[in-house]
N, CA, C and O of each residue as an XYZ file, in Angstrom:
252
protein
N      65.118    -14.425     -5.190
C      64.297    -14.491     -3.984
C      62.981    -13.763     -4.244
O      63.046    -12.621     -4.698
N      61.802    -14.315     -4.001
C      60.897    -14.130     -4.429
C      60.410    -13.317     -2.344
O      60.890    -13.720     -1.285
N      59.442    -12.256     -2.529
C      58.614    -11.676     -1.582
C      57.751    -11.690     -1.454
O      57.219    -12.035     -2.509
N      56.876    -11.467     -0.519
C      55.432    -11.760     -0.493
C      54.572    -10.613      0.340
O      54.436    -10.580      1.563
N      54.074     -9.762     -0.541
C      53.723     -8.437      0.874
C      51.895     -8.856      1.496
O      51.055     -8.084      1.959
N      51.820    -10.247      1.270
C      50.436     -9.978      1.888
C      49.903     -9.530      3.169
O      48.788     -9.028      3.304
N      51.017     -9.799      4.403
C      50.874     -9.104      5.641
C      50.599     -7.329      5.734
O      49.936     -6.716      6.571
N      51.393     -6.781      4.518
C      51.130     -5.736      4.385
C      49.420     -5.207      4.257
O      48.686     -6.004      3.671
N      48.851     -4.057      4.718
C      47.499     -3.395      5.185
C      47.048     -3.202      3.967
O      47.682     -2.498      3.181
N      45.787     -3.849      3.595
C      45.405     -3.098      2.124
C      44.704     -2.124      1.990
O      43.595     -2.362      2.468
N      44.766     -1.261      1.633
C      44.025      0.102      0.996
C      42.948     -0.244      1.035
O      42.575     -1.301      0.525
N      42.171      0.585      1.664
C      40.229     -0.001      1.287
C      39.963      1.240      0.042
O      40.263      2.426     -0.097
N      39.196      0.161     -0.769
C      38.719      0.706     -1.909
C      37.905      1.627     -2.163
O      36.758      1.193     -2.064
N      37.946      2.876     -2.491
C      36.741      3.707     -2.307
C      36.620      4.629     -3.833
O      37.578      4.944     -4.539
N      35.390      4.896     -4.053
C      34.553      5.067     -5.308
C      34.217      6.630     -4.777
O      33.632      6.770     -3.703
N      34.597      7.744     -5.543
C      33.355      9.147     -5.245
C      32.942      8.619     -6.274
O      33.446      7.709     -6.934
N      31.276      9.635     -6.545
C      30.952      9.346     -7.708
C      31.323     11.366     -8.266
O      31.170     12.404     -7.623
N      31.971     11.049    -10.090
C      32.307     11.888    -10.489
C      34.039     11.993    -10.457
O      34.752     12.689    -11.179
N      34.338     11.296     -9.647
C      35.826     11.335     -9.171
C      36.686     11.458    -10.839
O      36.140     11.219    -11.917
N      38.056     11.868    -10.651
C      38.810     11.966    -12.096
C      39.367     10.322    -11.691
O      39.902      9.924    -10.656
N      39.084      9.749    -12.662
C      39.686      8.221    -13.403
C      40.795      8.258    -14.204
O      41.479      7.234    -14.206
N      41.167      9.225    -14.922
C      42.408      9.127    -15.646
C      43.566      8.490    -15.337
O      44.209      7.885    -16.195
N      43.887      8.560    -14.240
C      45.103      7.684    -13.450
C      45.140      6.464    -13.223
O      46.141      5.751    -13.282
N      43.698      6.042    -12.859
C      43.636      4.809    -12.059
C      43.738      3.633    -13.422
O      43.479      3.717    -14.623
N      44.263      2.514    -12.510
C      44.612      1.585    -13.649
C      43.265      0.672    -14.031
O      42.262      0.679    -13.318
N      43.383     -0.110    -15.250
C      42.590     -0.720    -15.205
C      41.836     -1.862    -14.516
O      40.643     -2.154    -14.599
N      42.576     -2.292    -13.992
C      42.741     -3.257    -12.801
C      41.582     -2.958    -11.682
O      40.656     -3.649    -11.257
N      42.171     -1.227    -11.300
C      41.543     -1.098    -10.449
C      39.965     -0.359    -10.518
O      39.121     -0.428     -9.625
N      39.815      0.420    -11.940
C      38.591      0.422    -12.617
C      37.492     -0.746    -12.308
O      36.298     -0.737    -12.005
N      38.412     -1.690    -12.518
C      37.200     -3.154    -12.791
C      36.865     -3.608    -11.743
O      35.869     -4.329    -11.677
N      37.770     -3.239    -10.423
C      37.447     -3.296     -8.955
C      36.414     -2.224     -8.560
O      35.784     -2.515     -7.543
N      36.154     -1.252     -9.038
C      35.676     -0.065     -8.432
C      34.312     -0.632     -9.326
O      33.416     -0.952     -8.545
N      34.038     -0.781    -10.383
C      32.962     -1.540    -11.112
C      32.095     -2.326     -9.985
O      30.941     -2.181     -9.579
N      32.826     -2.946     -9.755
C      32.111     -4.418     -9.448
C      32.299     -4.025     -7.639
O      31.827     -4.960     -6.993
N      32.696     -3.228     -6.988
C      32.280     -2.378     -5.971
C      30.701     -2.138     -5.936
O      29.706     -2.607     -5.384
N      31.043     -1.148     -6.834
C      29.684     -0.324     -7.305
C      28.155     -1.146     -7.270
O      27.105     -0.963     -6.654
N      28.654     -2.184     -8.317
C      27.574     -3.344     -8.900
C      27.212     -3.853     -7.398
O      26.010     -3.928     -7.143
N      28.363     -4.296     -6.131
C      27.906     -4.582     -5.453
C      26.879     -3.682     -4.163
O      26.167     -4.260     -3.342
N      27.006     -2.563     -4.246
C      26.684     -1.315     -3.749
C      25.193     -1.048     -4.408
O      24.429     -0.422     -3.673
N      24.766     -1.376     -5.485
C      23.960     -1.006     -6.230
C      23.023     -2.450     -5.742
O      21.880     -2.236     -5.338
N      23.470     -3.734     -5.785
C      22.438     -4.731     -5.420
C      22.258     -4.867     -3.995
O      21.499     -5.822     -3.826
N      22.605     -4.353     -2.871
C      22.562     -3.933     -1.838
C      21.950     -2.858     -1.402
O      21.617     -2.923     -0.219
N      21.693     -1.900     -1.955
C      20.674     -0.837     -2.234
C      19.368     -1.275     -2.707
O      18.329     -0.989     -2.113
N      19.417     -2.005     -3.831
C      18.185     -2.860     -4.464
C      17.660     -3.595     -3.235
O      16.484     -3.364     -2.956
N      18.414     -4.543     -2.358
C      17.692     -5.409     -1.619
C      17.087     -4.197     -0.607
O      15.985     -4.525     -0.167
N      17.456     -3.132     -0.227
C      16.977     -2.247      0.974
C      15.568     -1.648     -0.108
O      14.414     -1.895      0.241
N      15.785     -1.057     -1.087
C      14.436     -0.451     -1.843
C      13.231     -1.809     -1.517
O      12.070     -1.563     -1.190
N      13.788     -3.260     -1.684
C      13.107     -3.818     -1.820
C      12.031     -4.025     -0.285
O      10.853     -3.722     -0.098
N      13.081     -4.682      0.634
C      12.647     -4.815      2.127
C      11.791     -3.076      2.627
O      11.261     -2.992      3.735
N      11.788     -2.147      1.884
C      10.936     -1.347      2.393
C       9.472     -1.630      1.263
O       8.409     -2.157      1.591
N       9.606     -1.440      0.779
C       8.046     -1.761      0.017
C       7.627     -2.784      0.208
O       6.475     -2.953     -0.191
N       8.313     -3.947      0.888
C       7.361     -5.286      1.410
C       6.984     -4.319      2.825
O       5.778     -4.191      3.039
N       7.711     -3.798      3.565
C       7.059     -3.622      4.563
C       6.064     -2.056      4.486
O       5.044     -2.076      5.175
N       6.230     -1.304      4.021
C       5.104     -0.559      3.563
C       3.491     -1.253      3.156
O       2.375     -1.161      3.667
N       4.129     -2.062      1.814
C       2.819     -3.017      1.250
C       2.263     -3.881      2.627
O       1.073     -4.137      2.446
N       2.646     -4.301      3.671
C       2.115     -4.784      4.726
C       1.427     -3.827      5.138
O       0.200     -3.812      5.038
N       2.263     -2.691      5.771
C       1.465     -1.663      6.796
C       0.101     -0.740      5.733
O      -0.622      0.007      6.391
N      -0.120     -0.807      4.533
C      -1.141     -0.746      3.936
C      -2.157     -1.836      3.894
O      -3.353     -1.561      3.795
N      -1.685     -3.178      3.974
C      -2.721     -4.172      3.921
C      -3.670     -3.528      5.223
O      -4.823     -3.098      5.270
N      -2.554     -3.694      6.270
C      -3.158     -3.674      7.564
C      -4.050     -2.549      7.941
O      -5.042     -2.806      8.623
N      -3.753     -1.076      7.496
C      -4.584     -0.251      7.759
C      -5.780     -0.415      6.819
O      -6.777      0.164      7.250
N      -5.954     -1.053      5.636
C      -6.846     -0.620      4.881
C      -7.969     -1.741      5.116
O      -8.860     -2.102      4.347
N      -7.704     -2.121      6.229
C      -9.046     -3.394      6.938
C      -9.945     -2.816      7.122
O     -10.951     -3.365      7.571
């Protein structure tokens, strides 16, 4: 008989930075990776959307 725990609550994934890794499996390394990666291009798009709008509010004052 085969089980199926997907109803079961999943753990939300969370990253410190510096945290001890020794334990964690690899599995979940490559999850915490690609967390990160996504955390990191999501950050990129916010660095970005502020210097378009800075570079505006300079166009505009420097009329």
């Amino acid at each position: 008989m085969v089980f199926v725990d997907d109803d079961r609550p999943k753990k939300k994934l969370a990253h410190e930075i510096g945290q001890d890794v020794s334990l964690v499996s690899e599995g979940e390394l490559e999850e915490r990776i690609a967390l990160l990666q996504g955390e990191i291009e999501r950050l990129r798009g916010e660095v970005s959307k502020r210097r378009a709008s800075r570079s505006a509010a300079d166009a505009v004052f420097k009329l």
